[in-house]
DSSP file (Angstrom, degrees, kcal/mol; ACC not computed):
  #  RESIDUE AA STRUCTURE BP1 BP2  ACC     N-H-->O    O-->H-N    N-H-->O    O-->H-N    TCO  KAPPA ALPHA  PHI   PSI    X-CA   Y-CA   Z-CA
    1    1 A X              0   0    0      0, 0.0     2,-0.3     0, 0.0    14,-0.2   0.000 360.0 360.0 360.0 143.6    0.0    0.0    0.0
    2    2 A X  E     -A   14   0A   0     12,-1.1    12,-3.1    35,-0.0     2,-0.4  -0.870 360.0-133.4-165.3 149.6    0.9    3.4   -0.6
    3    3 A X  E     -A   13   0A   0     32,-0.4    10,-0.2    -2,-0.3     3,-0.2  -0.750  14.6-152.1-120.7 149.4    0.1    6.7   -0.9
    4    4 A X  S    S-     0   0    0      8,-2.7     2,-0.4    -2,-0.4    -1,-0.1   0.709  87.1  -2.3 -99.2 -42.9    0.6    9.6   -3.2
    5    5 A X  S    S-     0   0    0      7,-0.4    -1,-0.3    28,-0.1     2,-0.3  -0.886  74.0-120.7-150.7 159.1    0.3   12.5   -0.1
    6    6 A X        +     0   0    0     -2,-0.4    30,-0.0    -3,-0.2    29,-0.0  -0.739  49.4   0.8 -85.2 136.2   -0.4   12.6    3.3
    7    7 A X  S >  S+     0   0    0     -2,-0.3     3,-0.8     1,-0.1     4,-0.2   0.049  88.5  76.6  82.6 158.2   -2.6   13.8    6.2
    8    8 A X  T 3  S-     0   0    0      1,-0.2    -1,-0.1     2,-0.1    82,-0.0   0.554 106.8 -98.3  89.1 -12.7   -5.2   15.7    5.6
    9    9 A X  T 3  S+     0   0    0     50,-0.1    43,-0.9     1,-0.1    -1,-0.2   0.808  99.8 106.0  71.0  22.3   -7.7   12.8    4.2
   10   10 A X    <   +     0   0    0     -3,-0.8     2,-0.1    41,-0.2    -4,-0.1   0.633  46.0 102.1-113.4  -9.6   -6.6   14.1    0.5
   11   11 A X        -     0   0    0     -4,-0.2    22,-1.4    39,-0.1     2,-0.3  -0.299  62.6-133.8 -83.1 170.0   -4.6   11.9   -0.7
   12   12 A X  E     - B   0  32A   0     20,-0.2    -8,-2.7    -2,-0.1     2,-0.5  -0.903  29.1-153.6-128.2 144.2   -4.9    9.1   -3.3
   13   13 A X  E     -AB   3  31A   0     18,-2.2    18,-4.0    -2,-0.3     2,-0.4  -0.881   8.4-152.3-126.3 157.1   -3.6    5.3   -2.7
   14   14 A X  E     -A    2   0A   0    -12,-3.1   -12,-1.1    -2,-0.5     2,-0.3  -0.753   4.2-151.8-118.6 172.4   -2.5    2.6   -4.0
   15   15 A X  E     + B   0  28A   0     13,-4.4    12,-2.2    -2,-0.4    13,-1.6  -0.875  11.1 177.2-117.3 167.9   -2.1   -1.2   -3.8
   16   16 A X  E     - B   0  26A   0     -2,-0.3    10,-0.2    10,-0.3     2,-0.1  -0.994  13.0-147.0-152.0 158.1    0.2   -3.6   -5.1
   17   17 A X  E     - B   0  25A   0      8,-0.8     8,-1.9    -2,-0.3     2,-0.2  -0.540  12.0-175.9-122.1 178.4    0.6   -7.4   -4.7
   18   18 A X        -     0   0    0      6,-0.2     6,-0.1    -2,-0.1     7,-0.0  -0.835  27.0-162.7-139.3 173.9    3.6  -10.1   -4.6
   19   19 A X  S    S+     0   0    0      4,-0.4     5,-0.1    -2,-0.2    -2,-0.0   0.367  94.6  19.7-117.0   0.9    4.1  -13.2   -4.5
   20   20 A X  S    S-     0   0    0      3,-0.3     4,-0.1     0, 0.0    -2,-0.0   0.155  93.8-112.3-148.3   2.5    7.7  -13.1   -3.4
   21   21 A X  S    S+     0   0    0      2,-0.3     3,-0.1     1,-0.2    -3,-0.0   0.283 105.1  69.8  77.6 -18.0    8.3  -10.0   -2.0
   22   22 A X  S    S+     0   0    0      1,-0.2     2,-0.4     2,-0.0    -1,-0.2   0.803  88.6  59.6-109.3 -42.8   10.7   -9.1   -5.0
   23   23 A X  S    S-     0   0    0      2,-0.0    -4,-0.4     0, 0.0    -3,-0.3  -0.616  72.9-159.7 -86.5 145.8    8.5   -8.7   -7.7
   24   24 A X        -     0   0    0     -2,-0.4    -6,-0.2    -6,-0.1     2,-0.2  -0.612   4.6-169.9-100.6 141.9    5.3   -5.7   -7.4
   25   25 A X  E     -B   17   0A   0     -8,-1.9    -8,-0.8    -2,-0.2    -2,-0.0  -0.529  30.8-119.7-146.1 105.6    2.1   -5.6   -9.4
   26   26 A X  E     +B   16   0A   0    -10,-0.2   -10,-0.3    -2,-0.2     3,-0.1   0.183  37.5 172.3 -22.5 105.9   -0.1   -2.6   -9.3
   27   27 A X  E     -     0   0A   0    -12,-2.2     2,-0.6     1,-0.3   -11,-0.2   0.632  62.9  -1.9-121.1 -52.6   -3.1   -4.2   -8.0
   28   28 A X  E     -B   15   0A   0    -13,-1.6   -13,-4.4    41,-0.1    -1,-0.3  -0.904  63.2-179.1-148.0 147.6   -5.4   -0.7   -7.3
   29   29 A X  E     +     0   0A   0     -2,-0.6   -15,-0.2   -15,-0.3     3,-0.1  -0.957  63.9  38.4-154.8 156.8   -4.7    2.9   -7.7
   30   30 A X  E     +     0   0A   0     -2,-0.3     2,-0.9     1,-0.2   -16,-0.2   0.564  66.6 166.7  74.8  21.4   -6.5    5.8   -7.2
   31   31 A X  E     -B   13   0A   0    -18,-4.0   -18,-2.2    -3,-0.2    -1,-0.2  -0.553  46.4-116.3 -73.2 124.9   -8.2    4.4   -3.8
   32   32 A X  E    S+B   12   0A   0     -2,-0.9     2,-0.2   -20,-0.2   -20,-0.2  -0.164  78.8  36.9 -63.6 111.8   -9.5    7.7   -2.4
   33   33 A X  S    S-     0   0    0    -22,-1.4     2,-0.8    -2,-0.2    18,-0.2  -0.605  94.8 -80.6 121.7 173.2   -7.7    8.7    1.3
   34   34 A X  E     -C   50   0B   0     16,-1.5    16,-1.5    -2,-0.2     2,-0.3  -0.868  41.3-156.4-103.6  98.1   -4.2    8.3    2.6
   35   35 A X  E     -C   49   0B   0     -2,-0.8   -32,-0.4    14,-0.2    14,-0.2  -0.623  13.2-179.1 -88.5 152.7   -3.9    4.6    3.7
   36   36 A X  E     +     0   0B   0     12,-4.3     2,-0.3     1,-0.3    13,-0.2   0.886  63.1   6.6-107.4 -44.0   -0.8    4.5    6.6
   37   37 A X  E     -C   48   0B   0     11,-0.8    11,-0.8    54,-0.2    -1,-0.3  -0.977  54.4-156.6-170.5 143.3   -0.9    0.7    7.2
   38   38 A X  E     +C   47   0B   0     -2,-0.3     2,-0.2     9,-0.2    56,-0.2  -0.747  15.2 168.2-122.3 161.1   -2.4   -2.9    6.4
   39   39 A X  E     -C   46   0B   0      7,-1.3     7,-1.0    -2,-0.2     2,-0.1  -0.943  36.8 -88.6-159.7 155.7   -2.6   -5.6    8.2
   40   40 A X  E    S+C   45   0B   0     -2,-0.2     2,-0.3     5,-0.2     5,-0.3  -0.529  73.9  73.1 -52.1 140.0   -4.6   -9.5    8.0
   41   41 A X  E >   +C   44   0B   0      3,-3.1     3,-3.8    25,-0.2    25,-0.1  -0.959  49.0  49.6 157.3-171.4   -7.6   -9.5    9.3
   42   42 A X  T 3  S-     0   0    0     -2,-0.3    77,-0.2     1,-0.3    -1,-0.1  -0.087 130.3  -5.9  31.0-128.4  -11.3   -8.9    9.8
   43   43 A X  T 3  S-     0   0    0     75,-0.4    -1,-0.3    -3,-0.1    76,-0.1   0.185 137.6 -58.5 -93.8  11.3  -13.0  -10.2    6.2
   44   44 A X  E <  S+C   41   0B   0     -3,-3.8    -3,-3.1    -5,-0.1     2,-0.3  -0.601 115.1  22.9 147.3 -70.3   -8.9  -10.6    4.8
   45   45 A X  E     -CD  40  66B   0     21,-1.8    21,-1.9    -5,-0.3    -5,-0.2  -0.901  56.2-150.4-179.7 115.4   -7.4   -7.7    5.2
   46   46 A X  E     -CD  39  65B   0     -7,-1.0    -7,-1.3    -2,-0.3     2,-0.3  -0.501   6.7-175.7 -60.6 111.6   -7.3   -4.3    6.8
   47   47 A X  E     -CD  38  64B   0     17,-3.6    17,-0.7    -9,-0.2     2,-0.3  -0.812  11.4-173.8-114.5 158.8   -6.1   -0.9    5.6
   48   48 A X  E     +CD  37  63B   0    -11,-0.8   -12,-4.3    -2,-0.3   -11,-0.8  -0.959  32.2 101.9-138.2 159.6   -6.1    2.3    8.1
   49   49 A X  E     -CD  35  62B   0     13,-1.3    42,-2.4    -2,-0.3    13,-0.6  -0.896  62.2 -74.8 165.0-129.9   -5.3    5.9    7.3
   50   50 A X  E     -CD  34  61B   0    -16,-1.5   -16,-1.5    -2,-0.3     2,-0.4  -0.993  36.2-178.2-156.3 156.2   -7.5    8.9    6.7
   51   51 A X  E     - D   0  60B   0      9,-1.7     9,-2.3    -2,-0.4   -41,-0.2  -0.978  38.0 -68.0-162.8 179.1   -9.6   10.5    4.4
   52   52 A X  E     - D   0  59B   0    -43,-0.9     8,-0.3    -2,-0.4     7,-0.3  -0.131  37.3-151.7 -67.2 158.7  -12.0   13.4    3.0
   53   53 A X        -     0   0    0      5,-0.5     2,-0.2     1,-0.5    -1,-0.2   0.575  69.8 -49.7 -35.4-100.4  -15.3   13.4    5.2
   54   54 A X  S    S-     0   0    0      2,-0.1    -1,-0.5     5,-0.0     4,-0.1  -0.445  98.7 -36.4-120.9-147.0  -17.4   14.7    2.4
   55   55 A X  S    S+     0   0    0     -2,-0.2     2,-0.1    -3,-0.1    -3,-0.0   0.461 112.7  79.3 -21.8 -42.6  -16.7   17.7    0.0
   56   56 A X  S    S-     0   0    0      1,-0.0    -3,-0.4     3,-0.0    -2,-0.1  -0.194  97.9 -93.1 -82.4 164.4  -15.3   19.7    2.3
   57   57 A X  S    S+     0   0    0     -5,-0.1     2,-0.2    -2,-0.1    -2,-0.1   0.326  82.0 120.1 -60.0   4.4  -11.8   20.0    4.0
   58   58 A X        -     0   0    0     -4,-0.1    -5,-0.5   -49,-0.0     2,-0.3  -0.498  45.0-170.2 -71.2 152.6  -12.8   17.9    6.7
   59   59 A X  E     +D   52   0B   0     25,-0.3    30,-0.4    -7,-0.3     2,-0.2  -0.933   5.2 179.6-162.9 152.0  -10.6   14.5    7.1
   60   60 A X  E     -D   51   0B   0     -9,-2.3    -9,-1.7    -2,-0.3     2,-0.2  -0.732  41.0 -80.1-141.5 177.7  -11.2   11.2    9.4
   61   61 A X  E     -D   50   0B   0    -11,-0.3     2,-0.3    -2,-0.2   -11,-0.2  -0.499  55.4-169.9 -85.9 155.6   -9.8    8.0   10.3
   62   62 A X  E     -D   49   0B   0    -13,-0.6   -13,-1.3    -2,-0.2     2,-0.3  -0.886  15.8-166.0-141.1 174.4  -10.8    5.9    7.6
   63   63 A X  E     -D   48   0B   0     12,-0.4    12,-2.5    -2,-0.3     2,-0.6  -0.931   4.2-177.7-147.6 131.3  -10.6    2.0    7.1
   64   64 A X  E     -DE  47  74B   0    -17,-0.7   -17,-3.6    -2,-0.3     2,-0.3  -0.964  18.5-142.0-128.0 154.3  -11.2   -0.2    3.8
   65   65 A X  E     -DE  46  73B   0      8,-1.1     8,-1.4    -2,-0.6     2,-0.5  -0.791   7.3-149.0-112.4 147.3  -11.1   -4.1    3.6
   66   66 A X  E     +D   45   0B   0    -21,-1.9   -21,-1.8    -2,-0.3   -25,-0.2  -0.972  24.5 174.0-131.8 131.8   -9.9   -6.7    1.4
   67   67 A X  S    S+     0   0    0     -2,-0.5    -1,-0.1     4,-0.4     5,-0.1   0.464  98.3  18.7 -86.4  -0.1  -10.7   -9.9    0.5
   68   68 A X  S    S-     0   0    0    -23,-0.2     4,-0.1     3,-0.0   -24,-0.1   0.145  94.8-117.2-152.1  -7.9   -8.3  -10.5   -2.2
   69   69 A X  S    S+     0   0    0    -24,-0.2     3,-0.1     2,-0.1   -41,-0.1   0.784 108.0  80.0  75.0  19.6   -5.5   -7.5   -1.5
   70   70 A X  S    S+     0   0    0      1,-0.1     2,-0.4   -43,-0.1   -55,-0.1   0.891  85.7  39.7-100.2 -67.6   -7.0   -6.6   -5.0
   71   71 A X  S    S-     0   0    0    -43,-0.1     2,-0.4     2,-0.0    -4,-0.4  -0.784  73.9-164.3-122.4  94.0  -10.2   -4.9   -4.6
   72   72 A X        -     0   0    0     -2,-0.4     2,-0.4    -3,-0.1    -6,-0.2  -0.568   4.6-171.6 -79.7 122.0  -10.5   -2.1   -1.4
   73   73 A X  E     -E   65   0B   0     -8,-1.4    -8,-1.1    -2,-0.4     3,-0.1  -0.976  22.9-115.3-115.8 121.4  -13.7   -0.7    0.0
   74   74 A X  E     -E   64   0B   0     -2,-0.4     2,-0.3   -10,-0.2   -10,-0.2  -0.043  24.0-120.4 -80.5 143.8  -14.1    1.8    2.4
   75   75 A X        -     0   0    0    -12,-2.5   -12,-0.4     1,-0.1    -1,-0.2  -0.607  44.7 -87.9 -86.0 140.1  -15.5    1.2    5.3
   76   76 A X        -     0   0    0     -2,-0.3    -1,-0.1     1,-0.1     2,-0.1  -0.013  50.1-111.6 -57.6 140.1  -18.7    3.2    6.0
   77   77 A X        -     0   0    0     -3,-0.1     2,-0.2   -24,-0.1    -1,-0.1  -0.303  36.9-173.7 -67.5 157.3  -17.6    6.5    7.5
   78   78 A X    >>> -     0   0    0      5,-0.2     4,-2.4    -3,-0.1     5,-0.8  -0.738   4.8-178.5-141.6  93.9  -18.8    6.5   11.4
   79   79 A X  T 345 +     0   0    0      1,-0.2    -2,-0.0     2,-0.2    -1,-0.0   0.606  69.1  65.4-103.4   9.9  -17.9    9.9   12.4
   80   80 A X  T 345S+     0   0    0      1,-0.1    -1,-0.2     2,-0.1     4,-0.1   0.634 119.7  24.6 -88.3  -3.2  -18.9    9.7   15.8
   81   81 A X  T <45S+     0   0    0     -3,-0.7    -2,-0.2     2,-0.2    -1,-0.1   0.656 129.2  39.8-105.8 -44.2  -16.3    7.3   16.4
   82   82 A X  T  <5S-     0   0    0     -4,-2.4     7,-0.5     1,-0.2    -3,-0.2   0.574 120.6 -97.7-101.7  -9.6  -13.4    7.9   13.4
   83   83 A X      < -     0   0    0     -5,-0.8     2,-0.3   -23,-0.2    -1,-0.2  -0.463  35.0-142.5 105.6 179.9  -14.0   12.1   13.9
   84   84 A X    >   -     0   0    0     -3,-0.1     3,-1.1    -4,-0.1   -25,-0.3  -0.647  49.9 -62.5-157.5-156.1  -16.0   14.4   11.9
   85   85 A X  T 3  S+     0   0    0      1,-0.3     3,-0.1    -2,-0.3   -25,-0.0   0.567 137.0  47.1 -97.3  -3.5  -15.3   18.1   10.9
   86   86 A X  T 3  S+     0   0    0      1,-0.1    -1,-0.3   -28,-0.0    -3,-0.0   0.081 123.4  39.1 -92.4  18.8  -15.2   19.6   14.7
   87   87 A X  S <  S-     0   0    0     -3,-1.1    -2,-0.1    -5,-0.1    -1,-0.1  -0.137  78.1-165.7-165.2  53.9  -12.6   16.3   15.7
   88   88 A X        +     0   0    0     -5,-0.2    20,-2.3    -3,-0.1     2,-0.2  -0.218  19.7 173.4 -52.4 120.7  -10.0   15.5   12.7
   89   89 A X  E     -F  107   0C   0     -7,-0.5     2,-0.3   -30,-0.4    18,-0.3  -0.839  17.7-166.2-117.3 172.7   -8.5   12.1   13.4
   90   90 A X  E     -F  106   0C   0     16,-2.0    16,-2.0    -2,-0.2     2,-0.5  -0.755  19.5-132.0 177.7 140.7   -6.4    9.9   11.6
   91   91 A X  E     +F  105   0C   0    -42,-2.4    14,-0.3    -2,-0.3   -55,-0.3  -0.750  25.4 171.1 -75.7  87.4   -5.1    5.8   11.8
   92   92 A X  E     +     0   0C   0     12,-1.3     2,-0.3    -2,-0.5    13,-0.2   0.972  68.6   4.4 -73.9 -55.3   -1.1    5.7   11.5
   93   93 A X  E     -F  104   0C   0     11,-0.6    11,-1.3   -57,-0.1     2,-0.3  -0.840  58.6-166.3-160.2 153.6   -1.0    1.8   12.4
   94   94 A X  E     +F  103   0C   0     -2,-0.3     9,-0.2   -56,-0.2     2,-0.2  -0.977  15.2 169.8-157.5 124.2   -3.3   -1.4   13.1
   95   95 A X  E     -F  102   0C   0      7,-1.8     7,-1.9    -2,-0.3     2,-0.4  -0.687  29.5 -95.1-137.5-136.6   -2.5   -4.5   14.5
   96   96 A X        +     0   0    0      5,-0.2    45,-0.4    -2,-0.2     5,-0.3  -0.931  65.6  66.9-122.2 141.0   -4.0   -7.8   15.9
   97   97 A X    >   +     0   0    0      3,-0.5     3,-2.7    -2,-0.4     2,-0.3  -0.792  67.6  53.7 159.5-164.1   -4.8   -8.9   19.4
   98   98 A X  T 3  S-     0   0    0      1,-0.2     4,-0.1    -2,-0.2    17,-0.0  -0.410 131.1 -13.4  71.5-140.8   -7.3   -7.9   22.2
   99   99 A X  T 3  S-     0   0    0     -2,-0.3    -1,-0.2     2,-0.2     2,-0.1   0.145 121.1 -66.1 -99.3  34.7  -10.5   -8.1   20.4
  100  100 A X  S <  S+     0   0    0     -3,-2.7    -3,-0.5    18,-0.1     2,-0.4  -0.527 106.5  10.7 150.1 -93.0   -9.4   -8.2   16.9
  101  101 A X  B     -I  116   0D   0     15,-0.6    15,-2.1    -5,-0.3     2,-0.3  -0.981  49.4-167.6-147.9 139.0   -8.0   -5.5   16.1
  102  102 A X  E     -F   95   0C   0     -7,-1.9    -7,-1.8    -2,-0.4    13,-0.3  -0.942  12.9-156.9-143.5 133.5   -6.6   -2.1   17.5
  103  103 A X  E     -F   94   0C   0     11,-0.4    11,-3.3    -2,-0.3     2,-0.3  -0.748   6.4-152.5 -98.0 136.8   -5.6    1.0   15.6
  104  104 A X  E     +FG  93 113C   0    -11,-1.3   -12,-1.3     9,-0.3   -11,-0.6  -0.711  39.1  89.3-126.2 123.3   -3.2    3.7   16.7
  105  105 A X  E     -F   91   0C   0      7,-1.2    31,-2.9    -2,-0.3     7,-0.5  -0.890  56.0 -68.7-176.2-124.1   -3.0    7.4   15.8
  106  106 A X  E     -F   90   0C   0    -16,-2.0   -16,-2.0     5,-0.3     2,-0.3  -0.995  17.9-169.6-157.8 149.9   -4.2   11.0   16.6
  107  107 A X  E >   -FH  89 110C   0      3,-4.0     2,-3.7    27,-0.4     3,-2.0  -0.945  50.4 -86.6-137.8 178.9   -6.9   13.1   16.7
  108  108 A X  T 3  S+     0   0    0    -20,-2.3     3,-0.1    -2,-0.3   -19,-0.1  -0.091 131.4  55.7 -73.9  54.7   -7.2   17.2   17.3
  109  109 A X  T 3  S-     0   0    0     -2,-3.7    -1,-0.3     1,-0.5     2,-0.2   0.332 124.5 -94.8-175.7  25.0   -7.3   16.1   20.6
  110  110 A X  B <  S+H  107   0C   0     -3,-2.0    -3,-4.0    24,-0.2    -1,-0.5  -0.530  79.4   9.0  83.2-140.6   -4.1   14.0   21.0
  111  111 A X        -     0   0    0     22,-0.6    -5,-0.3    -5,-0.2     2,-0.2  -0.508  57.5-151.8 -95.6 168.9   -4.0   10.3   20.6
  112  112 A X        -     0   0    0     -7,-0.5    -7,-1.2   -22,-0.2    24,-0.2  -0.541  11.8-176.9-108.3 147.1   -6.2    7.9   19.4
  113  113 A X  B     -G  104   0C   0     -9,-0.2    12,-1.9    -2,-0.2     2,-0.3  -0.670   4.9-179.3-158.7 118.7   -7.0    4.4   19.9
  114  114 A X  E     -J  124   0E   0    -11,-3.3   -11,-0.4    10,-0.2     2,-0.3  -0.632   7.2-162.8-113.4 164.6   -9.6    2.4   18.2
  115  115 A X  E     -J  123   0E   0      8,-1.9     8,-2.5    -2,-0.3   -13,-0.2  -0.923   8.0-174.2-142.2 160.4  -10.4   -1.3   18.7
  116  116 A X  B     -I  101   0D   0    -15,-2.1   -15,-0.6    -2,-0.3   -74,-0.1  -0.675  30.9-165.8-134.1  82.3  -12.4   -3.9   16.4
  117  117 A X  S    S+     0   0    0      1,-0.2   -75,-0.1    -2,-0.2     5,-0.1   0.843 100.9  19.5 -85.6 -13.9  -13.8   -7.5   16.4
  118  118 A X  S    S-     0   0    0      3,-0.4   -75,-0.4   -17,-0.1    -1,-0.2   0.799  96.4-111.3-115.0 -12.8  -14.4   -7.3   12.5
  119  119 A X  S    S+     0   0    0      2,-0.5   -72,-0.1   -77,-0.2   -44,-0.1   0.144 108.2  73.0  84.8 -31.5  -12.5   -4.6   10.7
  120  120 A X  S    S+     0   0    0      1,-0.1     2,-0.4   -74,-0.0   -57,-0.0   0.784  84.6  44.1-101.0 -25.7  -15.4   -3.2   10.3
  121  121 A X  S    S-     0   0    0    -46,-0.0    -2,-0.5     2,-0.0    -3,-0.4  -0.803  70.0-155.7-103.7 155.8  -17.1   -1.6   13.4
  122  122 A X        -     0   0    0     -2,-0.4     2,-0.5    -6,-0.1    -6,-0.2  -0.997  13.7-167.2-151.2 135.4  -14.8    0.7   15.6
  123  123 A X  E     -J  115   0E   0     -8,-2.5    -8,-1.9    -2,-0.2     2,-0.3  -0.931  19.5-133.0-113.4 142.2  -14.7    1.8   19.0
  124  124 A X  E     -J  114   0E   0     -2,-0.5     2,-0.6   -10,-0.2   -10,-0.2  -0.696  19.7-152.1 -84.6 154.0  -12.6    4.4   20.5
  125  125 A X        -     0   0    0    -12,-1.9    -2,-0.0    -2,-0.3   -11,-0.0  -0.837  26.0 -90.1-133.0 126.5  -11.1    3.6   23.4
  126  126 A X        +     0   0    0     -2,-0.6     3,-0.2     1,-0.1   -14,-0.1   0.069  33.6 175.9 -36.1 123.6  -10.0    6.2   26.3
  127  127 A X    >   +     0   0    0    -16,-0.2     3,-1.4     1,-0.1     4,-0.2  -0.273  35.4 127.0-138.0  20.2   -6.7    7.5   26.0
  128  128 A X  G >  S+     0   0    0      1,-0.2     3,-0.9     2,-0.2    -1,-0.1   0.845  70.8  61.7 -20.4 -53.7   -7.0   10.0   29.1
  129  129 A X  G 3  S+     0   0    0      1,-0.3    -1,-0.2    -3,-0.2    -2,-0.1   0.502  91.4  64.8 -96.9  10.2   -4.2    8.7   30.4
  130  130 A X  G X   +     0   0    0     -3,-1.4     3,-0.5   -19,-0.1    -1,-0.3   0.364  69.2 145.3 -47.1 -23.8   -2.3    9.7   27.6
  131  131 A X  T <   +     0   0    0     -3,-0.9     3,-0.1    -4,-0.2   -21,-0.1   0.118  66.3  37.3 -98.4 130.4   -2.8   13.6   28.2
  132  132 A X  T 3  S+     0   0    0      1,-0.3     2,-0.4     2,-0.0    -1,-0.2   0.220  91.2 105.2 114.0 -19.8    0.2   15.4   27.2
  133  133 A X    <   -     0   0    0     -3,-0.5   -22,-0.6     1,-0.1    -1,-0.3  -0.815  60.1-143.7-102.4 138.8    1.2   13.2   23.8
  134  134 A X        -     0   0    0     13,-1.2   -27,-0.4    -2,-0.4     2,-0.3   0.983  68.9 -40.0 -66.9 -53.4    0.7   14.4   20.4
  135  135 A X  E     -K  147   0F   0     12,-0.6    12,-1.3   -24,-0.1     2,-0.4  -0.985  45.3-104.4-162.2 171.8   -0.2   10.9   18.9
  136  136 A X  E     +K  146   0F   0    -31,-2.9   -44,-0.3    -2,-0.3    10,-0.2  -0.726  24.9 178.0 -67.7 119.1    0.3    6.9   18.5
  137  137 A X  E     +     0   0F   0      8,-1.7     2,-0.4     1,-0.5     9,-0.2   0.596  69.3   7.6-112.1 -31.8    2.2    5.9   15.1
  138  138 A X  E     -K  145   0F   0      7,-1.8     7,-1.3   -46,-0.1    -1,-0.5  -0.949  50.5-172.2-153.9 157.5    2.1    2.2   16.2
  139  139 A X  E     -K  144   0F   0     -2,-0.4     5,-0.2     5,-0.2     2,-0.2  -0.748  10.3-168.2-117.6 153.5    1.1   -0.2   18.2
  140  140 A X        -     0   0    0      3,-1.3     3,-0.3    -2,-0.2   -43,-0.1  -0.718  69.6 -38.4-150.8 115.6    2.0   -3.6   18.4
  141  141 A X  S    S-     0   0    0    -45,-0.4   -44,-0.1     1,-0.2     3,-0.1   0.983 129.2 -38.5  29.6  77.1    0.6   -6.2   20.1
  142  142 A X  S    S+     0   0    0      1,-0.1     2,-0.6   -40,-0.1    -1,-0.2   0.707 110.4 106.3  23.8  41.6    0.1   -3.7   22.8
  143  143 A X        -     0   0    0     -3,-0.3    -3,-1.3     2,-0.0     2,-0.3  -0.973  53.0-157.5-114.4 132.5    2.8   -1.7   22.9
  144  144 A X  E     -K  139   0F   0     -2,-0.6     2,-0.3    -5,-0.2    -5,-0.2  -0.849   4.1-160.5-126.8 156.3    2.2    1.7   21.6
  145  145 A X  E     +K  138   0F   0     -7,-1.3    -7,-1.8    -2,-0.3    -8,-1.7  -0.939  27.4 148.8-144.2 105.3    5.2    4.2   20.2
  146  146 A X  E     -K  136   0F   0     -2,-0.3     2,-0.3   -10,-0.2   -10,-0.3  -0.679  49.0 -74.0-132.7-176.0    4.8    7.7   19.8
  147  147 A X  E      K  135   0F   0    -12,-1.3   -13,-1.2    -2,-0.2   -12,-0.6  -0.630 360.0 360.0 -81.9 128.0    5.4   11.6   19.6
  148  148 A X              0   0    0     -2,-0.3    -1,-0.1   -15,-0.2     0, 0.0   0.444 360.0 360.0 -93.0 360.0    5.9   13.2   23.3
């Protein structure tokens, strides 16, 4: 996966397969939003990142799924969970454990942390005791690594 710019929900990605890790083959372009990070999971496979809210300059966490690493679809915006245009968020990293899945970032209100049993539905989860940190850029298996 990769994306063309960043932040800001404005960016365009793409995806790309192997079967070996040395040779690439463009697999989707032009998916709309900035994906930061994939992972197995939910219905195959999990992208996280950020993207447009609607028209406007407004930007969210966003999520699309794969079943085939081929063909990505975004996951229904929720913006009372993934932020809306008074609460800009956005997913730097996702991995597995817990209940699934838990995603890592930031919102205009420091860091973020979302959890998942499918990939598709998302809770935030209180990050209080955070207070003071700009954001999460990954977690792994519960260890989170960030900006102070």
């Amino acid at each position: 996966m990769g994306s063309t710019a960043a932040g800001g929900g404005t960016g365009r990605s793409a995806a790309w397969t192997s079967s070996d890790g040395f040779t690439w083959t463009l697999a989707s372009e032009n998916i709309e939003g900035s994906l930061s990070a994939v992972i197995a999971g939910g219905p195959g496979l999990v992208a996280v990142g950020d993207a447009s809210m609607d028209a406007s300059d407004s930007w969210m966490a966003a999520v699309w799924t794969s079943t085939d690493g081929v063909t990505w679809s975004r996951v229904p915006p929720q913006p009372e969970v993934l932020g809306g245009p008074d609460v800009p968020q956005a997913m730097f990293s996702v991995a597995t454990g817990g209940p699934g899945l838990v995603a890592a970032g930031e919102s205009s209100q420091g860091p973020a942390v979302w959890t998942s049993t499918d990939g598709i539905t998302w809770s935030r989860v209180d990050t209080t005791t955070l207070h003071g940190r700009d954001a999460i850029e990954t977690v792994l298996r519960f260890y989170a690594f960030g900006r102070a």
